[in-house]
C-alpha positions as CSV (number, residue, x, y, z in Angstrom):
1,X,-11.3,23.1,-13.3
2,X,-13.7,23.1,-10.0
3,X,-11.2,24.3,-7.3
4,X,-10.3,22.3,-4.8
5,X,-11.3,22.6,-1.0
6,X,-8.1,23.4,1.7
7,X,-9.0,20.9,3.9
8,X,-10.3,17.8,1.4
9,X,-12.9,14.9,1.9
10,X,-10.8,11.5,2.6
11,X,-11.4,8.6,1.9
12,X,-8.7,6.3,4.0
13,X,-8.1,2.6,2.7
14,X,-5.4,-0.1,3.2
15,X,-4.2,-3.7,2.4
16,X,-4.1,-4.7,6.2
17,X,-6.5,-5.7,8.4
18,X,-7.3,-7.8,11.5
19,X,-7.5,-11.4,12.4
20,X,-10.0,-13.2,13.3
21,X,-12.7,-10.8,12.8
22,X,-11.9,-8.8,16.3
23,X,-12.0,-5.7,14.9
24,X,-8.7,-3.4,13.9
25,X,-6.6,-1.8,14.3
26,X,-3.6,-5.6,14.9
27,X,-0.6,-6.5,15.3
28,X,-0.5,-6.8,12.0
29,X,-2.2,-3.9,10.4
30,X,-1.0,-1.3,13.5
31,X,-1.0,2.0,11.7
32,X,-4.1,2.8,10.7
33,X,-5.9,4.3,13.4
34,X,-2.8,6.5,14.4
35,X,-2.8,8.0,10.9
36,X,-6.6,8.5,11.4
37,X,-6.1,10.8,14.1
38,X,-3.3,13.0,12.5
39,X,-5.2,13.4,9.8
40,X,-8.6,14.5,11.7
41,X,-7.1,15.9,14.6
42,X,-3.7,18.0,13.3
43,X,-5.1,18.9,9.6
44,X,-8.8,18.9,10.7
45,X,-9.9,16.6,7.6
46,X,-13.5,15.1,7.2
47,X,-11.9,11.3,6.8
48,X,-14.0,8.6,5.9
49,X,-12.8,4.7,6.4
50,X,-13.3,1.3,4.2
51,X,-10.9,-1.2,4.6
52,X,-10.8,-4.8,3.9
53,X,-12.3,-7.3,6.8
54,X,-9.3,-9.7,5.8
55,X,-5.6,-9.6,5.4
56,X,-5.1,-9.0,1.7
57,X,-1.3,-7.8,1.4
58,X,0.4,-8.6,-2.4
59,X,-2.7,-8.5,-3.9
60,X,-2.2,-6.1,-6.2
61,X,-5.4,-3.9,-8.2
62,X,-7.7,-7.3,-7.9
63,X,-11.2,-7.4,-8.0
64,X,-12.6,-10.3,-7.4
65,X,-15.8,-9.9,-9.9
66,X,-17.7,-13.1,-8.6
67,X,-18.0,-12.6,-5.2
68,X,-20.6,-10.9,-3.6
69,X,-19.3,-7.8,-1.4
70,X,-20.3,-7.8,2.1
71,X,-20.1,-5.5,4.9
72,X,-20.0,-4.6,8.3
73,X,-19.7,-1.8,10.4
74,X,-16.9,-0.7,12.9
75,X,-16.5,1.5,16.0
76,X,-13.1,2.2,17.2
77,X,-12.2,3.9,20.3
78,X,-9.7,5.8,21.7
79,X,-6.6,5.5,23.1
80,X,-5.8,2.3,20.7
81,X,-8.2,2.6,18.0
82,X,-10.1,-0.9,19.5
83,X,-13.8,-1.4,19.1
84,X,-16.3,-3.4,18.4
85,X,-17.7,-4.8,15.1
86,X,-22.0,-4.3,14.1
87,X,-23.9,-5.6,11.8
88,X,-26.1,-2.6,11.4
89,X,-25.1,0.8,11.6
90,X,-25.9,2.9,15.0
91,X,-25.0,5.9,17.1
92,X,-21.6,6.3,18.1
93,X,-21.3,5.0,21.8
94,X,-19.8,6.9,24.9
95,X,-15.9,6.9,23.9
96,X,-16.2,5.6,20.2
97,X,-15.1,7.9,18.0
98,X,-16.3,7.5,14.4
99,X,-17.9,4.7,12.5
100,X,-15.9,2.3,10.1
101,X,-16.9,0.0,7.1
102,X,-15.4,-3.2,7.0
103,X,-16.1,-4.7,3.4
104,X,-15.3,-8.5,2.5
105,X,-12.9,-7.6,-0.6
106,X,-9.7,-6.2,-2.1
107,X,-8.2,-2.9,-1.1
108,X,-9.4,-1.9,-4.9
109,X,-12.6,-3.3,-4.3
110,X,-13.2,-0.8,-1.1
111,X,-11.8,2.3,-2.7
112,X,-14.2,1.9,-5.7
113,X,-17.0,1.0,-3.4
114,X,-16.0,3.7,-0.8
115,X,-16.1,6.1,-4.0
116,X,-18.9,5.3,-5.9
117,X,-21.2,3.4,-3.8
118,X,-21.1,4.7,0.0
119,X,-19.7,8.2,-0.5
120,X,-20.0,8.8,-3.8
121,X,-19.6,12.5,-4.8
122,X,-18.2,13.3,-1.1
123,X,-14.3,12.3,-1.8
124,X,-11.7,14.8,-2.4
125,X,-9.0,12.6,-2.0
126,X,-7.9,8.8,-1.1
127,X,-5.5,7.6,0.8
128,X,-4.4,3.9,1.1
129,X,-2.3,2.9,3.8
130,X,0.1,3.2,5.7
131,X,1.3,-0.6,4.8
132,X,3.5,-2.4,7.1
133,X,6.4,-2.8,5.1
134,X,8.0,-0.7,2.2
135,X,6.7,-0.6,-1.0
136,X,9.3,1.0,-3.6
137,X,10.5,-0.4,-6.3
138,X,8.7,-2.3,-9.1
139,X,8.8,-5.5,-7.8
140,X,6.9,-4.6,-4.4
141,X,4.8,-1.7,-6.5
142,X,3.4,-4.5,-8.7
143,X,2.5,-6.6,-5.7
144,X,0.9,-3.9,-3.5
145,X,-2.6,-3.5,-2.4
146,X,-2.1,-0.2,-1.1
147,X,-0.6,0.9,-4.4
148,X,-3.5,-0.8,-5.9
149,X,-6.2,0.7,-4.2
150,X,-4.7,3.8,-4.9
151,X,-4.6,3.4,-8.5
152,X,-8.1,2.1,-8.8
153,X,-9.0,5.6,-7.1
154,X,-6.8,7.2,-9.5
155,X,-8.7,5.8,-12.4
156,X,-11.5,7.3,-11.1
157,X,-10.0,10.4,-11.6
158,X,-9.7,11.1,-7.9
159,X,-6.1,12.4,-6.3
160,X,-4.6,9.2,-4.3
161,X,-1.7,8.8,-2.4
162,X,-0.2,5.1,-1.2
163,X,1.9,5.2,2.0
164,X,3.9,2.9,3.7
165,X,6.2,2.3,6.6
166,X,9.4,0.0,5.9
167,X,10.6,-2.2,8.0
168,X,14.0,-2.0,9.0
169,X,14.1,-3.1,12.6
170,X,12.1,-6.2,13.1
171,X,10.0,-5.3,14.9
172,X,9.5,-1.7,15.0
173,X,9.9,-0.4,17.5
174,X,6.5,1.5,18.9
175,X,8.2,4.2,19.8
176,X,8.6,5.1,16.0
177,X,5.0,5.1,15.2
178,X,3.9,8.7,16.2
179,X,6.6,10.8,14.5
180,X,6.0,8.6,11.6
181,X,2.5,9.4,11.5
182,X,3.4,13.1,12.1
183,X,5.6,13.1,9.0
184,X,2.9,11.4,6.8
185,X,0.3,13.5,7.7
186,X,2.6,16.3,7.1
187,X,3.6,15.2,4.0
188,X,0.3,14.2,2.5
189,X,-1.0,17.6,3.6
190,X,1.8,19.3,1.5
191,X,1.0,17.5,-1.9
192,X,-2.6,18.4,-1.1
193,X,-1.5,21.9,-1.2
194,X,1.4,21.3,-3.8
195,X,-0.4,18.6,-6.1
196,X,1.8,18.2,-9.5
197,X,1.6,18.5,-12.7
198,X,1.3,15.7,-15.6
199,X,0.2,16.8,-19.4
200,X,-0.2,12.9,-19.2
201,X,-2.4,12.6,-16.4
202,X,-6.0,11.3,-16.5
203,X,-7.5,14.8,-14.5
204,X,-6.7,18.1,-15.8
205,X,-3.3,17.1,-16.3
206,X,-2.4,16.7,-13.1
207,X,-0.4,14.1,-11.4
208,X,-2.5,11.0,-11.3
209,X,-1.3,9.2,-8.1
210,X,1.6,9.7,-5.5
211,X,3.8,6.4,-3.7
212,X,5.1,7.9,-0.6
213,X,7.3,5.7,1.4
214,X,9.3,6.8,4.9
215,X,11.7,4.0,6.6
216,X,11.3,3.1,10.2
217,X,14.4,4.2,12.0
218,X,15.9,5.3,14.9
219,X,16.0,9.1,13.0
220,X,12.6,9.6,13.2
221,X,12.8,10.3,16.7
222,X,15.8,13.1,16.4
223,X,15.3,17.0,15.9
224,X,16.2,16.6,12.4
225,X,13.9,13.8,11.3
226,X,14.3,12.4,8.2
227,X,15.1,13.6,4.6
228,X,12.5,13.8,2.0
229,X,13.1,13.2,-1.8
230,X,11.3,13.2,-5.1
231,X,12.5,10.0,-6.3
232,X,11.1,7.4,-9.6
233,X,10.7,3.7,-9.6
234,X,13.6,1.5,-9.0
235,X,13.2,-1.3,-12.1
236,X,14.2,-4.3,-9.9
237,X,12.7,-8.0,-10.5
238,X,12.3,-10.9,-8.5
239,X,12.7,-14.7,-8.6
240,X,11.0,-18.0,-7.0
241,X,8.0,-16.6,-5.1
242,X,6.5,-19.9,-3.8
243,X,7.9,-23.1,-2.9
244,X,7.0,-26.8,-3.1
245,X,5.4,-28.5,0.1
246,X,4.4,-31.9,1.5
247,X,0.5,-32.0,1.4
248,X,0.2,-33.3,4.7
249,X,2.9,-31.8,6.3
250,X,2.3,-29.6,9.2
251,X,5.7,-27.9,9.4
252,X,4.6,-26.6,5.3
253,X,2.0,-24.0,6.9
254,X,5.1,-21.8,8.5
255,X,5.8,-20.4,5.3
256,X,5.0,-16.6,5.6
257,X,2.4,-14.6,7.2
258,X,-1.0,-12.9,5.6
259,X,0.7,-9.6,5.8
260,X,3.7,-10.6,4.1
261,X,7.5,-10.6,4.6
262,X,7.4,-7.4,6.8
263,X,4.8,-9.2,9.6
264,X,5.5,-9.5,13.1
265,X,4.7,-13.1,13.2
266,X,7.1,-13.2,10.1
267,X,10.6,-14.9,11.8
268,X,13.2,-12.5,9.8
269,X,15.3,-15.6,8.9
270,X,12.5,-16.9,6.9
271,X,13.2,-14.2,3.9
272,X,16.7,-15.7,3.7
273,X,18.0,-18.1,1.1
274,X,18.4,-21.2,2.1
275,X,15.4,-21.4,5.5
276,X,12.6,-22.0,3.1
277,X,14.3,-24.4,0.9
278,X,14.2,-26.7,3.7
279,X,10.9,-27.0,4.1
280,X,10.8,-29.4,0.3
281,X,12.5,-31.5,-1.3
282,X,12.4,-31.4,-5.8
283,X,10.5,-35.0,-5.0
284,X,7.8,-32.5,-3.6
285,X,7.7,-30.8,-6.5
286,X,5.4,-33.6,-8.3
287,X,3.0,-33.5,-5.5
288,X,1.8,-29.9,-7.2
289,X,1.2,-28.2,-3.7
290,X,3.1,-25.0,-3.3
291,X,3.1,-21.9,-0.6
292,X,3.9,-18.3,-1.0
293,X,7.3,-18.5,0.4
294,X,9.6,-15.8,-1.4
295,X,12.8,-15.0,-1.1
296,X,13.4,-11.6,-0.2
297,X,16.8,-10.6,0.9
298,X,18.3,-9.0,-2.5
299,X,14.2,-6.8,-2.5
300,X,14.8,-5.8,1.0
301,X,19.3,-6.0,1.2
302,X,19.8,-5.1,-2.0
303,X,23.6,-4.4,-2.8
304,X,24.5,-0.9,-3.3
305,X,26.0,-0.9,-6.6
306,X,22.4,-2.7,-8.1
307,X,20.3,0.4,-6.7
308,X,20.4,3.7,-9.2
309,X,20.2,7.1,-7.9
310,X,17.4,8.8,-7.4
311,X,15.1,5.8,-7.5
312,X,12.6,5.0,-4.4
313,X,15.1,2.0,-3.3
314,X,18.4,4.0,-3.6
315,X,16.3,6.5,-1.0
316,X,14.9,4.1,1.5
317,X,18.6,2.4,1.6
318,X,19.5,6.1,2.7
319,X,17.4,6.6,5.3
320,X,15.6,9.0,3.6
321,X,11.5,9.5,3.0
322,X,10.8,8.9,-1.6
323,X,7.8,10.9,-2.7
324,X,7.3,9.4,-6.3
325,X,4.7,10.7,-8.8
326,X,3.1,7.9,-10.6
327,X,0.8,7.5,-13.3
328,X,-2.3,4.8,-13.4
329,X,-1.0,3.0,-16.3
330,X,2.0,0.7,-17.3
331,X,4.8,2.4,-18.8
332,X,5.3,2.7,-22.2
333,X,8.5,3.5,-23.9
334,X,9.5,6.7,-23.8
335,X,9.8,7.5,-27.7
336,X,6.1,6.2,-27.6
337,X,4.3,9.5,-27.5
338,X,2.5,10.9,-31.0
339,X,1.3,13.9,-31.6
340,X,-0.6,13.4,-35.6
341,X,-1.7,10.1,-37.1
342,X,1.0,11.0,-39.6
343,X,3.3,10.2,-36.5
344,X,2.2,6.9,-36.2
345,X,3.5,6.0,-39.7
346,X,6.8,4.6,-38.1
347,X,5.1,2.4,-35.6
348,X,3.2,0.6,-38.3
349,X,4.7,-2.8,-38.8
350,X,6.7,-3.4,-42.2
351,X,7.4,-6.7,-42.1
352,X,5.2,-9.7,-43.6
353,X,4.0,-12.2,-41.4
């Protein structure tokens, strides 16, 4: 195996994005350029950006194979990470401080294009994120396009981490954003240095992809900081994610913001049970017009007892920071594995159909 650099090529790609074409980083998607400059200015990494020009939260590992990709370029400067949005690319201007690539597509779509297509042979390493908002557990790690951006790296056999802030106090507080871009930085540079192993990964059998999540909260700012913990995947599951609407009703378009549940514009009352429901009646239900309106409160409260130990849920309901190895596949059993094709003879089907 071709070793590895100390300080590795990035690629940096998220879910979030701006509004309105204005240029990142938003209100919305406010991470991203802080954990730009911890990553080149504290580790000293060669980091390249592609993110998506539009919100495109819960989206999962989509491609969307009939569209036709297009692109723009984008300057940010400091102290914000504001800037201003080109057509073509050009020099850096007084103040700007590297050049972006805005691409009209999925956070899956810009990692394989930021792979293959603009840097392709020049990435060590992709990170996607950080998300606004938590994603442990199955039922957000299903949903996520940071997690899915990572993945498609990872089937590209390129190391990927997915990291994301959770929301606890609504809003977060700014104050919390520099030590928690500290802590990822820190962390991703120490599975750089520390990447595991997997007989059952796609590269070299090495771990194929890593879901790192750290909580928003007041402990970040403390001596101490938070705990870090190797966790798995909490096996949760979710109910009614959309809900029936008036066609012509105004009031049906406050259902939820682009960047999901953990949004600023996102009123925390409206991921409780019962607000949304108000917005319908079942008589709407004929009408076939529906918004994504979920109901969050036992993915984002979930009682205690529900949790299990050592999963990425039972950590972030600590306070504590889950580091969870993942594999770019969906699980299987875990008697599955074979070894001969005389091993397979007890998974062949007996029965007549």
């Amino acid at each position: 195996m071709t070793a590895l650099p100390a300080k590795p090529r990035v690629l940096l790609t998220a879910s979030t994005n701006f509004k309105n074409d204005d240029g990142p980083p938003g209100h919305e998607s406010p991470y991203i350029y802080g954990l730009y400059r911890h990553l080149t200015q504290d580790l000293g990494w060669d980091v390249k950006v592609v993110i998506p020009s539009s919100q495109k939260s819960w989206i999962g590992k989509a491609y969307h194979i009939k569209d036709i990709i297009a692109g723009r370029y984008y300057y940010p400067r400091e102290p914000d990470g504001l800037g201003d949005v080109s057509e073509q690319s050009r020099p850096l201007k007084e103040g700007e401080v590297a050049e972006w690539v805005l691409l009209d597509g999925t956070p899956a779509t810009c990692a394989n294009i930021g792979l293959h297509n603009l840097y392709h042979g020049q990435i060590d390493l992709l990170i996607s994120g950080p998300n606004l908002g938590r994603n442990s557990s199955a039922a957000f790690a299903l949903s996520s396009g940071t997690i899915g951006a990572a993945l498609s790296s990872a089937l590209s056999k390129v190391r990927s981490i997915a990291l994301s802030y959770g929301t606890v106090l609504h809003p977060t507080p700014t104050e919390f954003y520099e030590p928690a871009h500290r802590l990822g930085a820190r962390i991703i540079g120490h599975l750089w240095q520390n990447w595991g192993a997997d007989d059952g990964g796609l590269r070299a059998g090495e771990v194929d992809l890593y879901n790192v999540n750290i909580p928003m909260i007041p402990e970040l700012l403390t001596d101490a900081g938070l705990t870090i913990c190797w966790t798995r995947i909490w096996r949760n599951s979710y109910g009614r994610l959309f809900k029936a609407h008036k066609a012509r009703d105004p009031a049906a378009a406050a259902t939820i913001a682009a960047a999901g549940p953990d949004s600023p514009d996102e009123r925390p009352e409206g991921t409780q049970a019962g607000y949304l429901d108000k917005k319908a009646t079942p008589k709407d239900v004929g009408g076939l017009v529906f918004k994504f309106a979920p109901d969050m409160t036992d993915l984002i409260n979930p009682a205690a007892s529900s949790v299990p130990i050592g999963t990425d849920g039972w950590a972030i309901r600590k306070g504590w920071v889950s580091v969870t190895p993942m594999r770019a596949t969906f699980g299987e059993p875990v008697d599955w594995n074979v070894e001969s094709e005389a091993d397979m003879e007890s998974k062949i089907w007996k029965m007549k159909l």
